[in-house]
C-alpha positions, -999 to +999 in steps of 0.1 A: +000+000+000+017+037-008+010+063+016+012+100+010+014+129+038-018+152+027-012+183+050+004+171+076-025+137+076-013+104+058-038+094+031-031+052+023-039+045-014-047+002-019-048+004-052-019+030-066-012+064-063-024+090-087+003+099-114+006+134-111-004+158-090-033+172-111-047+135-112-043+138-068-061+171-069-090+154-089-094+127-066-092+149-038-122+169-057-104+198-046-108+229-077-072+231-088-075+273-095-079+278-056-054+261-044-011+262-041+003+230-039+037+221-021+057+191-029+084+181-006+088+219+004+090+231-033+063+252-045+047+239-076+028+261-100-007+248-108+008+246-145+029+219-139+006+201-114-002+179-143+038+175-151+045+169-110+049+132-107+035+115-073+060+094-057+055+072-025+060+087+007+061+123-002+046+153+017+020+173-001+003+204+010-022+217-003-036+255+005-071+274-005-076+304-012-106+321+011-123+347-002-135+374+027-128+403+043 
């Protein structure tokens, strides 16, 4: 089983991990234009979220944007 660290909470996949981290974001049903992603303390863009390979183990975070004021 591969395991991923989803903000600071590790989320156990069975079956496989998602390929990238687009594919995560989908899964997640999370909207991909409110969010900034961080892979293994690197900031990722959201255009390379679908380039960003998912690897076992790693620590994602993801972060929405609130609107508010």
């Amino acid at each position: 089983m591969e395991t991923l660290i989803i903000n600071g909470n590790e989320k156990q996949f069975p079956d496989a991990l998602p390929d990238t981290l687009a594919d995560l974001i989908e899964q997640l049903e999370v909207e991909s234009k409110t969010i900034i992603a961080e892979v293994d303390g690197r900031i990722v863009e959201c255009d390379n979220f679908g380039k960003t390979k998912v690897t076992n183990g790693q620590k994602i975070e993801l972060v929405r944007f609130m609107g508010g004021g």
